[in-house]
C-alpha positions as CSV (number, residue, x, y, z in Angstrom):
1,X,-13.8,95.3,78.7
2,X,-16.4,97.2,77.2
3,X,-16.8,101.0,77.5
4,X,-20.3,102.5,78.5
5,X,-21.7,105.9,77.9
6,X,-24.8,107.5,78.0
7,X,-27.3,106.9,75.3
8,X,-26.1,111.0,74.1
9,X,-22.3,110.0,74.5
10,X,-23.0,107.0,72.5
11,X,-24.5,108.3,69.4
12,X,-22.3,111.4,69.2
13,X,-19.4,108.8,69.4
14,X,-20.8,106.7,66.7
15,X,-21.4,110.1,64.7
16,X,-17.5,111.3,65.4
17,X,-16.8,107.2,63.9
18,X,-18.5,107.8,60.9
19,X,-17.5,111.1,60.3
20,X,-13.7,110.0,60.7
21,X,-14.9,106.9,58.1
22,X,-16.5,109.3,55.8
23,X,-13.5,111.9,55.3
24,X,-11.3,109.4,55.0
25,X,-13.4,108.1,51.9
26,X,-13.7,110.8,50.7
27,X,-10.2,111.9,50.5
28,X,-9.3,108.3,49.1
29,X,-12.5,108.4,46.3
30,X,-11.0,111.7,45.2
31,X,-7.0,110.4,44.9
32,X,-8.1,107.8,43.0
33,X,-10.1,109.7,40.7
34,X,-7.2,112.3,40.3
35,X,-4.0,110.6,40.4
36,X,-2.8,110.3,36.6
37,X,-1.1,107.0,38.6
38,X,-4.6,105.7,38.9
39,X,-5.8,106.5,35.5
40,X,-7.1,102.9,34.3
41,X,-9.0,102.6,37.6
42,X,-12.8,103.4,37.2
43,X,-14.0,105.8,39.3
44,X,-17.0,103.1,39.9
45,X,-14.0,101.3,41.2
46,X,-12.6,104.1,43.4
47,X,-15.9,104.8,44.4
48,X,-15.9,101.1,45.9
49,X,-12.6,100.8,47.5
50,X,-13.9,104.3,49.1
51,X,-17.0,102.1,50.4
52,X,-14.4,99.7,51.7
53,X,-11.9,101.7,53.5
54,X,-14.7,103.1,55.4
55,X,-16.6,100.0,56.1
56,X,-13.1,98.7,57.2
57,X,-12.5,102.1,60.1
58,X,-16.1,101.6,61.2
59,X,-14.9,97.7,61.9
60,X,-11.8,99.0,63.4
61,X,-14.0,101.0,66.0
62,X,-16.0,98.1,66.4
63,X,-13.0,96.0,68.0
64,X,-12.3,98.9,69.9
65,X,-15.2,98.8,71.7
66,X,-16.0,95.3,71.1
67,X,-19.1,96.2,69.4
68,X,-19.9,95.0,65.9
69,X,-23.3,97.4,65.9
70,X,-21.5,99.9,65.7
71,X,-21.5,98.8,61.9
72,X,-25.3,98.7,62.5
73,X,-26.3,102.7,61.1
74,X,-24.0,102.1,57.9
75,X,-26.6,100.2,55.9
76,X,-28.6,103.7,56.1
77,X,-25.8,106.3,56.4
78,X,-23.6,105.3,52.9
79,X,-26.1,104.9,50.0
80,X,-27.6,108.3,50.5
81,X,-24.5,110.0,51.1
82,X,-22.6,108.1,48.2
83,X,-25.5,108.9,45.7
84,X,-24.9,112.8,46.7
85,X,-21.0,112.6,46.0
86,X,-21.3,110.5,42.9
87,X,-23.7,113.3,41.2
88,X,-21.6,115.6,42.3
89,X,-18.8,113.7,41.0
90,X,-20.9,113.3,37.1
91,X,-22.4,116.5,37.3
92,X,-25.5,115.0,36.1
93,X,-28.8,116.6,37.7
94,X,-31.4,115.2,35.4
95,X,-35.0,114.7,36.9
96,X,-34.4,110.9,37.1
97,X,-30.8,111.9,39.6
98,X,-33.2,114.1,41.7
99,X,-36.0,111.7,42.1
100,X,-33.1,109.1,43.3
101,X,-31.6,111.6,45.4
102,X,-34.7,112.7,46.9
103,X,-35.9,108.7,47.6
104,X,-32.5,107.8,48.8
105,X,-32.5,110.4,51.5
106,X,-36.1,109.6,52.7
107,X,-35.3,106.1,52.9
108,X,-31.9,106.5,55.0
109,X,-33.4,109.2,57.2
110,X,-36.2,106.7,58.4
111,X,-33.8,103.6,58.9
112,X,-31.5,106.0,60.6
113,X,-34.1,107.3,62.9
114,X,-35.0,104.3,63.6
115,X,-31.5,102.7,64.5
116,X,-31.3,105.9,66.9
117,X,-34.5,105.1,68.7
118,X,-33.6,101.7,68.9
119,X,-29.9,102.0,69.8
120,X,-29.3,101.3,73.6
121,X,-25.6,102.9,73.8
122,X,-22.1,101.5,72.9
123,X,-22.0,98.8,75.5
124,X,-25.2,97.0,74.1
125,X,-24.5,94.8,71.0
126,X,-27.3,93.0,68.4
127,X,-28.5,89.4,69.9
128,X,-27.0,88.6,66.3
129,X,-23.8,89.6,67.2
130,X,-23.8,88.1,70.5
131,X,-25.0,84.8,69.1
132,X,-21.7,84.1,66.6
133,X,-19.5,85.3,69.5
134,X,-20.4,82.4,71.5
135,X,-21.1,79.8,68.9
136,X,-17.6,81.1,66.5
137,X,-15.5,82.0,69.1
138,X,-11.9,81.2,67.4
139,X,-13.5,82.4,64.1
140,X,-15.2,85.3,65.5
141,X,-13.3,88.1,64.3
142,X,-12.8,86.9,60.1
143,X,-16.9,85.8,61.1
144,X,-16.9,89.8,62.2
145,X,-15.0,91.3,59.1
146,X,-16.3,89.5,56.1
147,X,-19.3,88.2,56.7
148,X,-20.9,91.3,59.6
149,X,-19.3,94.1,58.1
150,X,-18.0,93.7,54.5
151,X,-20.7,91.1,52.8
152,X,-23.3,93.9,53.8
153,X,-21.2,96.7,52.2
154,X,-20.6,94.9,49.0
155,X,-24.3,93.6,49.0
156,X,-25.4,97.6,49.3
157,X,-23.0,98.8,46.6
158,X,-23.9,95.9,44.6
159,X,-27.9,97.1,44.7
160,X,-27.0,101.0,44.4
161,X,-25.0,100.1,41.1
162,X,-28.4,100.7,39.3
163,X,-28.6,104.2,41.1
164,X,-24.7,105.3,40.5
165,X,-25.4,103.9,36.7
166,X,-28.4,106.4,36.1
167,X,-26.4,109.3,37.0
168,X,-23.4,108.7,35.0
169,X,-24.6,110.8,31.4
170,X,-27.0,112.9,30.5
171,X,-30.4,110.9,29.2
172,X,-33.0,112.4,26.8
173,X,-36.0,111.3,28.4
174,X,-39.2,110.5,26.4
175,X,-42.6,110.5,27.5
176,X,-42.7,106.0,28.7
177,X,-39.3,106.0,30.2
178,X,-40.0,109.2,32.4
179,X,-43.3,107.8,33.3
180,X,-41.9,104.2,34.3
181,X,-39.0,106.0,36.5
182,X,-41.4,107.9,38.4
183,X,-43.3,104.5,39.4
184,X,-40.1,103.6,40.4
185,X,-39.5,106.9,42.5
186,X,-43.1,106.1,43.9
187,X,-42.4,102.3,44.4
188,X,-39.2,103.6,46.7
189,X,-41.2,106.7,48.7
190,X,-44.0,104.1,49.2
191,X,-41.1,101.1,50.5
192,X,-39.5,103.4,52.9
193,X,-42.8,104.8,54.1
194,X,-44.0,100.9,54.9
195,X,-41.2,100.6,56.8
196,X,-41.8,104.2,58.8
197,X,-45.3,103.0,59.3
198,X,-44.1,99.4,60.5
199,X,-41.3,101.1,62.8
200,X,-44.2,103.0,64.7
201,X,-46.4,99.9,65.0
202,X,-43.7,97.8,66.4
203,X,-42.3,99.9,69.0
204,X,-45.7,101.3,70.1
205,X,-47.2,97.4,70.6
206,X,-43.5,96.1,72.7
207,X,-44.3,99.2,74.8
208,X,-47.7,98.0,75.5
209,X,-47.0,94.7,74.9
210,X,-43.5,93.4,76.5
211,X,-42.7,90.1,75.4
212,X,-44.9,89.4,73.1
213,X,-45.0,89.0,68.7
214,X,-46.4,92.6,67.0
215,X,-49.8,91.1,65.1
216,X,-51.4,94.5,64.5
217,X,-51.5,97.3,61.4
218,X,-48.6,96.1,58.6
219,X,-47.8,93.4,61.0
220,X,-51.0,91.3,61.0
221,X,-51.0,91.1,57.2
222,X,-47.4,90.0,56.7
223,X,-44.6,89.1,59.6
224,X,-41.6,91.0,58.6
225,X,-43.1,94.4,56.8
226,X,-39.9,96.0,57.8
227,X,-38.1,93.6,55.3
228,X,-40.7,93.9,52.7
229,X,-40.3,97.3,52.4
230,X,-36.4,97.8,52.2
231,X,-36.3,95.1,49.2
232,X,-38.8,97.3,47.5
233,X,-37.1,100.0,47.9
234,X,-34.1,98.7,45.9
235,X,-36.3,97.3,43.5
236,X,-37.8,100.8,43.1
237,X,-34.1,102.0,42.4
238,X,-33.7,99.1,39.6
239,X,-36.8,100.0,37.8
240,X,-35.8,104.0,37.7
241,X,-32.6,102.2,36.0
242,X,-34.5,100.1,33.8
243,X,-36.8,102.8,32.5
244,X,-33.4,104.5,30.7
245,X,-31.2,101.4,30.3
246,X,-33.4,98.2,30.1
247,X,-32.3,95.0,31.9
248,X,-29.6,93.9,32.3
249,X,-26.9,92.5,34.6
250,X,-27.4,95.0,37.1
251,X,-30.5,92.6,38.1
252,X,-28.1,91.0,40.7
253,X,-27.9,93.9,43.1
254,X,-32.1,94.1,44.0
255,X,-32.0,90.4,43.5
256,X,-29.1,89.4,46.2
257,X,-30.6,92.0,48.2
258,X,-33.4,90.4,48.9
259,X,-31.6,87.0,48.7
260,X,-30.0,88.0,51.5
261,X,-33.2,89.2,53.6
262,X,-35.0,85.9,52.8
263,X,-32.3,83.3,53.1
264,X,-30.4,85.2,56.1
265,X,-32.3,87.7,58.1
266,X,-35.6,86.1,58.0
267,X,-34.9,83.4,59.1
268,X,-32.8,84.4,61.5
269,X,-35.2,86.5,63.2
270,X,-37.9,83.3,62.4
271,X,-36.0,81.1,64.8
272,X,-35.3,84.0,67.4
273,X,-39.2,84.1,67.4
274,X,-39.8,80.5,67.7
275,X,-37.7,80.3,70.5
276,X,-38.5,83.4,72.7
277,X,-42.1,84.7,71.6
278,X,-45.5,82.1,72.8
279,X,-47.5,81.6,69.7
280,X,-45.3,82.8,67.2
281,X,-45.3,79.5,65.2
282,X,-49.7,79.8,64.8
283,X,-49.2,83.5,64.1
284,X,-46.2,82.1,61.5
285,X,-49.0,79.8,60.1
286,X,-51.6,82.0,59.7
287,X,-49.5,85.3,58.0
288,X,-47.5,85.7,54.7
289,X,-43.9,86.2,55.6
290,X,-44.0,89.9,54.1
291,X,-47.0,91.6,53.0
């Protein structure tokens, strides 16, 4: 049966989850970086089996309450918080490390905000959610630990590698390299400020509006802003790489990141839409699908 609390209770729960999640992370990030015992292990490595011993608590909590969002505020909560420990970790502090830092912590304080103006309380879960509970049900819970929880945690890590690469040594920066991470500093500030600017349109239009698709601002020139913006913002991360290491491999985080948005969540939302919103399929006609 599930527990409900007041909106209040609710989040400072959820907080008291993630701060459990996050010291216990912590504390395994720094054994494995200081056991002789663990020695061959990278601490890239350790920083990831950190990232999954959390993600797995937070999904422990979540079959407590029989509530996967409360996985929901990790997308927002880890990357910025990760990116602080990791440069503490390097001990680099370059300009490049403080530009990330400062665009990672901009970006996860607007999606945080805006999971807690959006967040209902513990007993509400995502229509997502909801949705593979009644059409997995024997599957539900491996549905619920690999697929809700961890392919969204290796995803992230897989898209902040760029980030956690840039602060690992000491670069001499010349004059085009500095120049092309700051467009990538701006291309991040400018993403998560899209998505703070699409944030206020939505939920000032469904307040006015119940019931019906968000057409104005951001949202009459492309249908899912929101979405635009967060894969430009790792993209802005992978170019602040690229300006000091090139391409390389570390393509594959920005670029399943927004797989992910365009052959998952999009669409996802696209048939919610369909089904539940009265001319939604002209609107989907008549507007780009981001921006």
């Amino acid at each position: 049966m599930k527990r409900t609390y007041s909106k209040s209770c609710s989040i400072a729960l959820i907080t008291a989850i993630y701060v459990l999640a996050g010291v216990a992370a912590v504390l395994l990030f720094r054994a494995l970086t200081c056991s002789a015992a663990s020695s061959h292990l990278s601490p890239l490595t350790a920083l990831l089996l950190a990232d999954v011993l959390a993600t797995v608590i937070v999904w422990a909590f979540g079959l407590l309450y029989e509530n996967v969002s409360v996985y929901d505020p990790y997308w927002s909560v880890f990357p910025p918080v990760a990116f602080l420990i990791w440069a503490f970790y390097t001990g680099v502090w370059s300009l490049p490390v403080i530009l990330l830092l400062v665009a990672s912590w901009y970006w996860g304080w607007r999606l945080t905000r805006n999971w807690a103006i959006t967040f209902k309380g513990i007993a509400h879960e995502d229509w997502r959610y909801t949705k593979y509970r009644s059409l997995h049900p024997v599957l539900f819970h491996l549905i619920n630990l690999f697929g809700l929880n961890m392919m969204p945690t290796l995803v992230v890590f897989g898209a902040m590698l760029p980030g956690l690469r840039l602060m690992e040594e000491p670069l001499a920066i010349s004059h085009w390299p500095l120049v092309i991470c700051i467009v990538g500093f701006l291309v991040c500030i400018a993403a998560a400020t899209i998505q703070l600017i699409a944030d206020k349109q939505i939920h000032d239009f469904r307040a006015a509006n119940p019931g019906k698709y968000c057409n104005v601002g951001l949202w009459k020139h492309g249908r899912h802003p929101n979405y635009f913006g967060e894969m430009a913002f790792w993209w802005g991360i992978w170019i602040m790489y690229v300006a000091m290491n090139g391409i390389d491999w570390f393509i594959c985080g920005p670029i399943a990141m927004s797989a992910m948005f365009i052959g998952i969540s999009i669409p996802l939302m696209e048939r919610r839409q369909l089904q539940n919103k009265p001319g939604y399929a002209e609107y989907r006609k008549q507007t780009r699908m981001l921006i």
